[in-house]
ChimeraX commands (.cxc) that place a marker at each C-alpha (Angstrom):
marker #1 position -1.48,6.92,-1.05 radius 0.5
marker #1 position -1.13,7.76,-4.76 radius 0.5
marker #1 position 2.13,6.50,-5.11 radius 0.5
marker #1 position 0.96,3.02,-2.85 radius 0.5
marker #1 position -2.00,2.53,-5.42 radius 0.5
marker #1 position 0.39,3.32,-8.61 radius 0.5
marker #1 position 2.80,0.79,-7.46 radius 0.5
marker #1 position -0.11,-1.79,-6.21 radius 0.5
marker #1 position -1.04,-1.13,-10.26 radius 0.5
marker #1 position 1.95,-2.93,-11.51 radius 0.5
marker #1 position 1.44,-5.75,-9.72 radius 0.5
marker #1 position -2.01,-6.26,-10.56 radius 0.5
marker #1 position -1.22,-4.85,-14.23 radius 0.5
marker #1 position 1.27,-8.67,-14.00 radius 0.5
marker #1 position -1.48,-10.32,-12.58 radius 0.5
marker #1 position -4.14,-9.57,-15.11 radius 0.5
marker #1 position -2.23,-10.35,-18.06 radius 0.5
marker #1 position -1.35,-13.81,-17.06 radius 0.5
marker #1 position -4.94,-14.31,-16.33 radius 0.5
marker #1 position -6.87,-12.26,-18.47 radius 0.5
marker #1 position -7.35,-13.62,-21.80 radius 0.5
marker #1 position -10.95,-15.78,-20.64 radius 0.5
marker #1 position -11.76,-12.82,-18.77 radius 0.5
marker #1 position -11.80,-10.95,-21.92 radius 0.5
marker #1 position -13.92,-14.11,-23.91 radius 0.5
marker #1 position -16.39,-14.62,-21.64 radius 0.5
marker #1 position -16.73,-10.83,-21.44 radius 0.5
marker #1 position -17.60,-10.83,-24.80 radius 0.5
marker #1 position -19.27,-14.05,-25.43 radius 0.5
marker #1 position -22.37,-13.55,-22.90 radius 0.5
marker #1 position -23.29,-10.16,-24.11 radius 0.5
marker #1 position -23.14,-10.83,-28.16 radius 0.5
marker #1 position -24.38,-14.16,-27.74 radius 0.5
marker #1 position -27.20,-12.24,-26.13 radius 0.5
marker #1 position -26.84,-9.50,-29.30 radius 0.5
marker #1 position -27.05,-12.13,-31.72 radius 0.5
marker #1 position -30.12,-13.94,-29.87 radius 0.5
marker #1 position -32.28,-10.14,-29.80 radius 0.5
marker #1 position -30.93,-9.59,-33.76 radius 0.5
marker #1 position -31.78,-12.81,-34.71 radius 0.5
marker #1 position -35.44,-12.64,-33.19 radius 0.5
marker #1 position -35.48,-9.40,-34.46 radius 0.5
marker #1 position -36.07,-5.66,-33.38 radius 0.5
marker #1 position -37.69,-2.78,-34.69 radius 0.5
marker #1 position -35.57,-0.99,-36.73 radius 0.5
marker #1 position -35.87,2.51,-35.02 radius 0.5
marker #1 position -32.38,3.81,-33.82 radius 0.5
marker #1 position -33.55,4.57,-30.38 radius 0.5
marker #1 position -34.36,1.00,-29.99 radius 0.5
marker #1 position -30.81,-0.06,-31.56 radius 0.5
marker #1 position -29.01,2.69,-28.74 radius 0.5
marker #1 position -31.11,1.03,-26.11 radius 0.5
marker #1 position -29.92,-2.92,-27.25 radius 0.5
marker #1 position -26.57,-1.74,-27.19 radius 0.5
marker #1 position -26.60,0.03,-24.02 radius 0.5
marker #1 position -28.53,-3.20,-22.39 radius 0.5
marker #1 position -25.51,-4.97,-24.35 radius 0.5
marker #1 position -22.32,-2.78,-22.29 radius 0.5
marker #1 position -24.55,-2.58,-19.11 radius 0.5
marker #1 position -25.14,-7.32,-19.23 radius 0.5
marker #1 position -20.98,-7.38,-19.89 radius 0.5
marker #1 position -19.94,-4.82,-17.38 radius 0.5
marker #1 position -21.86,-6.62,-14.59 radius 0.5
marker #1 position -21.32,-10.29,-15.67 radius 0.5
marker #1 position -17.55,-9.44,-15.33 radius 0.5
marker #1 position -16.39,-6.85,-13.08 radius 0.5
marker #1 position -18.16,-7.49,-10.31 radius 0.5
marker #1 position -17.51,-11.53,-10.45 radius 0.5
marker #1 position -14.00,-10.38,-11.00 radius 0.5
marker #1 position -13.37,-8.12,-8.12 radius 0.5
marker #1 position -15.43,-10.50,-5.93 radius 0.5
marker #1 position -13.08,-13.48,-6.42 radius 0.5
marker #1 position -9.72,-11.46,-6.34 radius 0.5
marker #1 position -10.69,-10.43,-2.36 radius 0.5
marker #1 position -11.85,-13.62,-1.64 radius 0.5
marker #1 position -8.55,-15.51,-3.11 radius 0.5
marker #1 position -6.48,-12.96,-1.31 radius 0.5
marker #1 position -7.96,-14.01,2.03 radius 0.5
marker #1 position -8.02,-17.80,1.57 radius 0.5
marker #1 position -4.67,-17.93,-0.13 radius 0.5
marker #1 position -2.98,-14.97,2.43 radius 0.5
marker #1 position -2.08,-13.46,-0.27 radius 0.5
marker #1 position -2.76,-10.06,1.83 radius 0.5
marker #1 position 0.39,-11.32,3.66 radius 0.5
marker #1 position 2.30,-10.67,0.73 radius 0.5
marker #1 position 0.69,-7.20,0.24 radius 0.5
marker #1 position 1.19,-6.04,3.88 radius 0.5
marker #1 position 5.45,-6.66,3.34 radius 0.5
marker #1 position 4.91,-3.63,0.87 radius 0.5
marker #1 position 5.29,0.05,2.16 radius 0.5
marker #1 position 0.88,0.33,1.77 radius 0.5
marker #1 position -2.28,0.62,3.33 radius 0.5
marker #1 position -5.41,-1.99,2.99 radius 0.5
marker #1 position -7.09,0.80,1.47 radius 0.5
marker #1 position -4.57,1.29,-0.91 radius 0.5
marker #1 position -5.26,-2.28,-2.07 radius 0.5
marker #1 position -8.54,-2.24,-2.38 radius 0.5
marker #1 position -8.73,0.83,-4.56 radius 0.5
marker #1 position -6.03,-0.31,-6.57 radius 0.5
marker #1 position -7.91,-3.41,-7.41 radius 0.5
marker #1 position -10.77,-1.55,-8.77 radius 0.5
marker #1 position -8.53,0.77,-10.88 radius 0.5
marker #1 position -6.26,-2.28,-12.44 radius 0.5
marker #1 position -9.32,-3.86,-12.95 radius 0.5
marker #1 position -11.45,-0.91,-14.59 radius 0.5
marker #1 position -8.81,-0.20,-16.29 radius 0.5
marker #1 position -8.70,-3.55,-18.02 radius 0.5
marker #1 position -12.08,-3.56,-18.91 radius 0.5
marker #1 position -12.50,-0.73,-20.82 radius 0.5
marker #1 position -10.64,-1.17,-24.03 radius 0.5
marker #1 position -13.15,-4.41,-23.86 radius 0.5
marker #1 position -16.24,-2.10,-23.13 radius 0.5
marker #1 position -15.33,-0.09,-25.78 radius 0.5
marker #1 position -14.49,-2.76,-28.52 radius 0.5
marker #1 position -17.52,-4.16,-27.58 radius 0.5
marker #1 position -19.52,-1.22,-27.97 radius 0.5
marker #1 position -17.71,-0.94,-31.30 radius 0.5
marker #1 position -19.01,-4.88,-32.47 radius 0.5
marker #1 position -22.49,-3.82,-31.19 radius 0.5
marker #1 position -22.66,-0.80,-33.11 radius 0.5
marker #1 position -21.67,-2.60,-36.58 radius 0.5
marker #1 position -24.11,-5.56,-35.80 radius 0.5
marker #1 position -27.21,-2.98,-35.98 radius 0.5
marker #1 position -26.11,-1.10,-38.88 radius 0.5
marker #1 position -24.91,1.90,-36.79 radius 0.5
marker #1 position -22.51,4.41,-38.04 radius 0.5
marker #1 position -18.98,4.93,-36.21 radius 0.5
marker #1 position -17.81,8.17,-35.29 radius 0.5
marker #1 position -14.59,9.27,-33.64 radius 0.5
marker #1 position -16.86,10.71,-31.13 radius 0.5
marker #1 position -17.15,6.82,-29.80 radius 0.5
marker #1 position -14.38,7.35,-28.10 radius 0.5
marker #1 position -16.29,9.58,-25.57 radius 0.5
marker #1 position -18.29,6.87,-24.59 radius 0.5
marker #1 position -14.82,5.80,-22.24 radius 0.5
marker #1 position -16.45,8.74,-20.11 radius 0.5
marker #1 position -19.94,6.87,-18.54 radius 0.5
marker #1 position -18.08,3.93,-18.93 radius 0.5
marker #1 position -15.46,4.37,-16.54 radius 0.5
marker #1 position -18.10,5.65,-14.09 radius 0.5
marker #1 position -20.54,2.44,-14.72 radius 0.5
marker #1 position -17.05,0.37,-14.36 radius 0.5
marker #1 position -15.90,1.64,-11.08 radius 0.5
marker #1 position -19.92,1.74,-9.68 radius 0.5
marker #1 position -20.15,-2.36,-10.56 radius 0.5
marker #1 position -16.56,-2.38,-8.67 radius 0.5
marker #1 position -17.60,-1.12,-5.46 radius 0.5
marker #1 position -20.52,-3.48,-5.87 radius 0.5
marker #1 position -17.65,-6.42,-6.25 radius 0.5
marker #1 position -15.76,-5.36,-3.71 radius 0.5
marker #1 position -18.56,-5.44,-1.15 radius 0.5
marker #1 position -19.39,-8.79,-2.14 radius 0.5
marker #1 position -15.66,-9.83,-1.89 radius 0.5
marker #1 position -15.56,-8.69,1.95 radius 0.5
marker #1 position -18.73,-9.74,3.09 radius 0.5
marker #1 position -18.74,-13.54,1.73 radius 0.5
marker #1 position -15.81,-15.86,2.10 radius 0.5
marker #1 position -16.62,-18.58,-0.48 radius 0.5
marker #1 position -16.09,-18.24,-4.46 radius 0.5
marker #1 position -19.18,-20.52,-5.27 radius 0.5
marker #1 position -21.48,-18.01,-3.76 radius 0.5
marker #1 position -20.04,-14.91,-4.72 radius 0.5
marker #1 position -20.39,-16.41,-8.17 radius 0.5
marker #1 position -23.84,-17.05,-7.46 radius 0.5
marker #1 position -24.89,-13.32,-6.07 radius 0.5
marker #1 position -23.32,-11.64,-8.46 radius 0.5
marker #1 position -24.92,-13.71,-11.21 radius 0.5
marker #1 position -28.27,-13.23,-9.06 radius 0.5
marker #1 position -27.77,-9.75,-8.99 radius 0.5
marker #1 position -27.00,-9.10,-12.57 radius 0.5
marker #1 position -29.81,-10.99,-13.67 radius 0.5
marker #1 position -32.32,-9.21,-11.38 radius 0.5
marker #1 position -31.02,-6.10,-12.70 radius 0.5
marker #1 position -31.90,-7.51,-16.21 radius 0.5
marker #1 position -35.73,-8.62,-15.72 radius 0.5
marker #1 position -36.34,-5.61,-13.39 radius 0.5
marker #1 position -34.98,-2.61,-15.05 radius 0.5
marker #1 position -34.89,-1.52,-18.42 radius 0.5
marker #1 position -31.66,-3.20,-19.64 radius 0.5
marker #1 position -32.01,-3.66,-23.44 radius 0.5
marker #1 position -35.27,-1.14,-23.75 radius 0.5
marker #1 position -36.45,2.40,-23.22 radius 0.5
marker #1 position -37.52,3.59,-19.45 radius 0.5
marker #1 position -40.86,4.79,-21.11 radius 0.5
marker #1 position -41.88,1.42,-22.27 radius 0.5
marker #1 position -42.61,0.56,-18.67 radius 0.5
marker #1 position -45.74,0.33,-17.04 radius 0.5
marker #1 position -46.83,2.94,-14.67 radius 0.5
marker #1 position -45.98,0.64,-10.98 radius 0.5
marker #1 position -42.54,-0.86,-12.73 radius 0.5
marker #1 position -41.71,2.23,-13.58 radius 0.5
marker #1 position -41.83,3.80,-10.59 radius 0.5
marker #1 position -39.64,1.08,-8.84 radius 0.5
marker #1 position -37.02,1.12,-11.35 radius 0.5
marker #1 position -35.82,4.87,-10.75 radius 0.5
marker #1 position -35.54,3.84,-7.52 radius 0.5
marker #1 position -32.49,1.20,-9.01 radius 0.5
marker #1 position -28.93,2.95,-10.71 radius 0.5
marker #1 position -29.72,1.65,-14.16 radius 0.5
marker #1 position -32.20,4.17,-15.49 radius 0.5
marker #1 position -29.60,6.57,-14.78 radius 0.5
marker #1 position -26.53,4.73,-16.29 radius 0.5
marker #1 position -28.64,4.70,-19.40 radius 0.5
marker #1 position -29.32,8.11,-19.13 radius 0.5
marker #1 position -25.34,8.51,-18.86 radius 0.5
marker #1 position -24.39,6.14,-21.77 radius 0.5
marker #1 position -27.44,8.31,-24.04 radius 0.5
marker #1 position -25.73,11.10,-23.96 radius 0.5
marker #1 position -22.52,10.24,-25.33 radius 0.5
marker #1 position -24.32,8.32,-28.12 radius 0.5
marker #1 position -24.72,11.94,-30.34 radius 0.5
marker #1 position -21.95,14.11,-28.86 radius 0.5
marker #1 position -23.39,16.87,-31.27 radius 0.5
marker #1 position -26.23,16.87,-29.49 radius 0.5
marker #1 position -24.99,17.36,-25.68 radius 0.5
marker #1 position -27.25,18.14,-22.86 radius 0.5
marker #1 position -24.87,19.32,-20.29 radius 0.5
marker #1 position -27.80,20.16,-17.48 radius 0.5
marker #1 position -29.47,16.19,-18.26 radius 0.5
marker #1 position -26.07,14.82,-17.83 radius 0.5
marker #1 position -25.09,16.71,-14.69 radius 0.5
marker #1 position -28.65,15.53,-13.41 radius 0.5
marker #1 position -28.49,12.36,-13.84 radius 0.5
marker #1 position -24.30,11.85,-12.76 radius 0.5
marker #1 position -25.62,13.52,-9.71 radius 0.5
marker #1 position -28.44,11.10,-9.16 radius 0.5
marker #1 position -25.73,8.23,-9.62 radius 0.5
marker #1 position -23.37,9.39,-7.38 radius 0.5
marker #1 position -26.19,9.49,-5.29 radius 0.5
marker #1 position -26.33,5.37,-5.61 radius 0.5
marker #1 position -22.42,5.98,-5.61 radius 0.5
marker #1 position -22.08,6.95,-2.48 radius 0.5
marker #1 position -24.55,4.41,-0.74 radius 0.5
marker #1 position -22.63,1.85,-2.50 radius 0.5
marker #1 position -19.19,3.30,-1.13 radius 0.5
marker #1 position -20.96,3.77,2.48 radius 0.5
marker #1 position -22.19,0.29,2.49 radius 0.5
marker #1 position -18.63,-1.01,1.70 radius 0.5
marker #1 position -17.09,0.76,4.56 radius 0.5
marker #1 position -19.94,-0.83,7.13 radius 0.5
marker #1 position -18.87,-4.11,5.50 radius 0.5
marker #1 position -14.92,-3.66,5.82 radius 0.5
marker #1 position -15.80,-2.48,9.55 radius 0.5
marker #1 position -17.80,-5.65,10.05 radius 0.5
marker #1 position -15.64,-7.69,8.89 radius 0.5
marker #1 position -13.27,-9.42,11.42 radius 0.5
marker #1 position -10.73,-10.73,9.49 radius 0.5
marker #1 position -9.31,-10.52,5.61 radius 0.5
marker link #1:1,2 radius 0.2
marker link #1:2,3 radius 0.2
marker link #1:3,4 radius 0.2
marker link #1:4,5 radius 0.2
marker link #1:5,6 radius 0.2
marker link #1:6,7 radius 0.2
marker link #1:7,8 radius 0.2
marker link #1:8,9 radius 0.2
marker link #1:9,10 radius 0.2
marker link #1:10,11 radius 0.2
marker link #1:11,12 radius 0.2
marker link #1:12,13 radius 0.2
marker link #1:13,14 radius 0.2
marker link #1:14,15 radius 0.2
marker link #1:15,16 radius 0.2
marker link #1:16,17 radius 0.2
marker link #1:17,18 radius 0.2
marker link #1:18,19 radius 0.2
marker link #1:19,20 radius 0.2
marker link #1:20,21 radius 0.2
marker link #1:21,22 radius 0.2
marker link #1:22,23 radius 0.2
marker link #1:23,24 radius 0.2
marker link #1:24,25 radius 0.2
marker link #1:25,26 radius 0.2
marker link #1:26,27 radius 0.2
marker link #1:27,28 radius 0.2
marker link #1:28,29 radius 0.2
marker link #1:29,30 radius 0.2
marker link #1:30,31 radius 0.2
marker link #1:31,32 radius 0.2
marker link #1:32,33 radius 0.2
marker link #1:33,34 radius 0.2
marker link #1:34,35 radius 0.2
marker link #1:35,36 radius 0.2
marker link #1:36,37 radius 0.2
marker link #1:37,38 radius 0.2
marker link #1:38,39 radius 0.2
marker link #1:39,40 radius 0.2
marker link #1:40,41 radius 0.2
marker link #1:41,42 radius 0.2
marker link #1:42,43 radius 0.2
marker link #1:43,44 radius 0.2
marker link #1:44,45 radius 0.2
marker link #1:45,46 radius 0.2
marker link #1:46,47 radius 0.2
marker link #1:47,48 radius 0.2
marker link #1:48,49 radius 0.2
marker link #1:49,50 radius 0.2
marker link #1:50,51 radius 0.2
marker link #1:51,52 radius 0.2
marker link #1:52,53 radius 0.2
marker link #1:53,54 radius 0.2
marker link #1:54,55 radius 0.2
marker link #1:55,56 radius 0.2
marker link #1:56,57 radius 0.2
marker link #1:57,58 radius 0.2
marker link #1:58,59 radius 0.2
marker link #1:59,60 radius 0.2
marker link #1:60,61 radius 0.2
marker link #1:61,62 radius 0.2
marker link #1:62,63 radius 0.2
marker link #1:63,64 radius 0.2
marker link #1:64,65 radius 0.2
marker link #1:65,66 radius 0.2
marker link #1:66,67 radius 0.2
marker link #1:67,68 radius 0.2
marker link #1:68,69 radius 0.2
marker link #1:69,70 radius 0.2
marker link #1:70,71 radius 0.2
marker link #1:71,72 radius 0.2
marker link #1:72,73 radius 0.2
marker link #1:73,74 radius 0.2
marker link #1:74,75 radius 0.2
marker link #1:75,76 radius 0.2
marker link #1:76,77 radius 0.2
marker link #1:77,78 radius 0.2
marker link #1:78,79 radius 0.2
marker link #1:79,80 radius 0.2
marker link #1:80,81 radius 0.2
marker link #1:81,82 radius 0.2
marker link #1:82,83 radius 0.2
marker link #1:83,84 radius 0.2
marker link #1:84,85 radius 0.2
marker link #1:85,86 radius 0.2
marker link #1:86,87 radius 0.2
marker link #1:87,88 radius 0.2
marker link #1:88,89 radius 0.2
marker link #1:89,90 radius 0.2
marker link #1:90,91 radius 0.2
marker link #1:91,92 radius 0.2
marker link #1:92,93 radius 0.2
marker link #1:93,94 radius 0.2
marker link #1:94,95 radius 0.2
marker link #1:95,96 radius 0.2
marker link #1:96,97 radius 0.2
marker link #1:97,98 radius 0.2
marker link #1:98,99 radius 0.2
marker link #1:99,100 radius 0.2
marker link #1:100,101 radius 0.2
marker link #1:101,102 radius 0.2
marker link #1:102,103 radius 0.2
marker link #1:103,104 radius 0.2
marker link #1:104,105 radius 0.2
marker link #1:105,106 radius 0.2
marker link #1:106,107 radius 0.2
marker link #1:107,108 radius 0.2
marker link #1:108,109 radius 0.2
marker link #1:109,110 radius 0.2
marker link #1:110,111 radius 0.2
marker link #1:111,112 radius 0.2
marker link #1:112,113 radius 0.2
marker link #1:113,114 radius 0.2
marker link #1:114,115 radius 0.2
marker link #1:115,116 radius 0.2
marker link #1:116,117 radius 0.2
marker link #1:117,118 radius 0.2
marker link #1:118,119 radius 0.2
marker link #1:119,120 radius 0.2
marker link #1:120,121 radius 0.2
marker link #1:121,122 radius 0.2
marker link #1:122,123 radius 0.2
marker link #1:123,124 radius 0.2
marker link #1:124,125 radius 0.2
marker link #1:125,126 radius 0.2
marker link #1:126,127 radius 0.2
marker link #1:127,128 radius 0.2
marker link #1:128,129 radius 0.2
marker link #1:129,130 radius 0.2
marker link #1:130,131 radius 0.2
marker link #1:131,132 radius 0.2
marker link #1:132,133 radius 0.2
marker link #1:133,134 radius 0.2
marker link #1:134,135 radius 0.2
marker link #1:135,136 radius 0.2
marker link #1:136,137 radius 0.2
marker link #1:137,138 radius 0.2
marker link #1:138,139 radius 0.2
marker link #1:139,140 radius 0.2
marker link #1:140,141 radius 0.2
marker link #1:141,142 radius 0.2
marker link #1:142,143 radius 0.2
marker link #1:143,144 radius 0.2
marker link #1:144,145 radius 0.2
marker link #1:145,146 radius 0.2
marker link #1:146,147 radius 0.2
marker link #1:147,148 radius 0.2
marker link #1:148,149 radius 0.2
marker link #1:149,150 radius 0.2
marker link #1:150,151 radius 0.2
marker link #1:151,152 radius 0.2
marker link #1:152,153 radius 0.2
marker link #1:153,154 radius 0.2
marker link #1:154,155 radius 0.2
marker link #1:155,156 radius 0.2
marker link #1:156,157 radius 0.2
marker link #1:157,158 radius 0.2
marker link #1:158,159 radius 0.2
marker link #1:159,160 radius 0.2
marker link #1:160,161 radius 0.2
marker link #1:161,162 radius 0.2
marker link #1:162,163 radius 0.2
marker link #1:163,164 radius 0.2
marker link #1:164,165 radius 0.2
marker link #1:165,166 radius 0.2
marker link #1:166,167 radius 0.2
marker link #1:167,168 radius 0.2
marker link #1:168,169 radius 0.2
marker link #1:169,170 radius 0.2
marker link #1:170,171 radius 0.2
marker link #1:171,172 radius 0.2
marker link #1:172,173 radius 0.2
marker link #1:173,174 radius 0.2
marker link #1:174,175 radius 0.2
marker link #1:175,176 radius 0.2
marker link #1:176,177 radius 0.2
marker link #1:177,178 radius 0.2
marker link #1:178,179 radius 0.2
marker link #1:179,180 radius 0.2
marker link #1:180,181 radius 0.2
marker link #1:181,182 radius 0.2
marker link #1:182,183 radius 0.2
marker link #1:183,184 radius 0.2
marker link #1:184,185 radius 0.2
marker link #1:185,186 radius 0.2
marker link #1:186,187 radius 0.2
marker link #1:187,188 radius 0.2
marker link #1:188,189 radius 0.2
marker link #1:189,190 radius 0.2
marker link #1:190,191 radius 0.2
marker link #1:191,192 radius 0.2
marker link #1:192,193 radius 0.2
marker link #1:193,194 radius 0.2
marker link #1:194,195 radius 0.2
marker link #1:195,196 radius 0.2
marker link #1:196,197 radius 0.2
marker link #1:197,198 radius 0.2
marker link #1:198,199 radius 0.2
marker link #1:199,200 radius 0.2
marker link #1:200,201 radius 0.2
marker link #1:201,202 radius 0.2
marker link #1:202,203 radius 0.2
marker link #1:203,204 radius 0.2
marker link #1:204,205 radius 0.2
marker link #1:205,206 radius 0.2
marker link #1:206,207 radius 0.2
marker link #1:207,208 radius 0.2
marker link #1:208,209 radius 0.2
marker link #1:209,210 radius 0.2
marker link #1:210,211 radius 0.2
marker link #1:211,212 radius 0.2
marker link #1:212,213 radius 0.2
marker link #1:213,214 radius 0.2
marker link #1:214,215 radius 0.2
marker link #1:215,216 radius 0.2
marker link #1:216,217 radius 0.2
marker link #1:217,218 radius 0.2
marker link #1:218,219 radius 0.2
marker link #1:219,220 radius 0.2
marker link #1:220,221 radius 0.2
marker link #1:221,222 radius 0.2
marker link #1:222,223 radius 0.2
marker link #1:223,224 radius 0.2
marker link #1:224,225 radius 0.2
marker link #1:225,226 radius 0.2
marker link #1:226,227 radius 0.2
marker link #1:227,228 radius 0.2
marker link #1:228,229 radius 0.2
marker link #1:229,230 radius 0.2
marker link #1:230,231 radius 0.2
marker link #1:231,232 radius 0.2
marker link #1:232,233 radius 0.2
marker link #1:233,234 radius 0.2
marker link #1:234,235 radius 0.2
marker link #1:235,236 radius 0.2
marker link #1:236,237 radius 0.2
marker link #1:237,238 radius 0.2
marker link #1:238,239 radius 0.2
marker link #1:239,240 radius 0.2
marker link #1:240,241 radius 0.2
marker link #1:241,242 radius 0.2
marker link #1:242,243 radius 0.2
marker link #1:243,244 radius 0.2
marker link #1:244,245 radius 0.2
marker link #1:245,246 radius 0.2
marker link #1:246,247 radius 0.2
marker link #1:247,248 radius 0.2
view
């Protein structure tokens, strides 16, 4: 299956650089036109505040994106039969579908991270080589908002509202959980709805790449086990789907 998924990865790899260059504007254009709105109103100037705008910041582009993206790419492949063309290859379906989310992640993250990068130097943050561990959580926040695509992509069978759950989604996530501030700002009921949602937890993940120095190992392993917790609903939810589903 390896070898099915690297070779699916070429193709897609084709795919996304004919297509990809206002994938990778509008993945930057919603989330620092959104940076520039908060700066320009104005924060406080603590740097827990600043981490907290920037994780809101790679949290706002990684779902206005990926999950859009992946959505569309399963629907197209069933309206246009383009699964015809993948089924002449030596593969599996499942071998597609996880080869989407990797060609996919893995475009995204150089953008994450350049992003993160921008966000950093709009607040007056210092950069570090020890940025670059921040491709860590972002992989796993990639691939979670994948799965979340991909369900989308199999259960609905028309781009216009696919476009419009996913941007209902993401911007539910945004007014109900704390996106671009701390968990403890919340009030005592919203608080305890939103650990109920993966977002606390991301930002939990992304917080403790932010000082490298400073590395909790036992509140990182909690809280990755929490998400894979939300992981694996997310992954069980897309095989009831795929069952479901009668045809591609």
């Amino acid at each position: 299956m390896l070898k099915d998924i690297f070779t699916l990865l070429q193709i897609h790899k084709k795919e996304l650089r004919v297509g990809g260059v206002p994938t990778i504007i509008l993945s930057l254009i919603i989330p620092l036109g959104i940076l520039f709105v908060i700066k320009f109103i104005g924060i406080d100037d603590s740097e827990s505040i600043k981490k907290s705008v920037i994780k809101g910041t790679l949290i706002v582009s990684c779902m206005n994106s990926i999950i859009t993206m992946i959505a569309h790419k399963i629907i197209l492949l069933r309206k246009n039969k383009g699964l015809d063309f993948y089924l002449t290859l030596p593969t599996t379906q499942a071998a597609l579908y996880v080869s989407i989310i990797v060609a996919f992640v893995l475009f995204r993250l150089p953008i994450t991270l350049v992003l993160f990068v921008i966000s950093k130097m709009l607040l007056g943050l210092p950069l570090a080589l020890t940025d670059l561990f921040f491709a860590l959580p972002n992989l796993i926040m990639l691939f979670f908002f994948g799965y979340l695509g991909m369900v989308i992509g199999i259960s609905i069978t028309e781009l216009k509202l696919a476009s419009t759950i996913s941007t209902l989604l993401a911007s539910l996530i945004i007014a109900l959980t704390p996106v671009y501030y701390p968990l403890e700002n919340l009030s005592g009921i919203h608080k305890s709805i939103v650990i109920f949602t993966p977002i606390p937890y991301i930002s939990n993940l992304l917080d403790c790449f932010f000082d490298p120095s400073a590395f909790d190992s036992l509140f990182f392993l909690e809280n990755l086990g929490i998400f894979m917790v939300f992981f694996i609903l997310v992954s069980t939810l897309l095989v009831f789907t795929k069952r479901r589903e009668v045809t591609i």
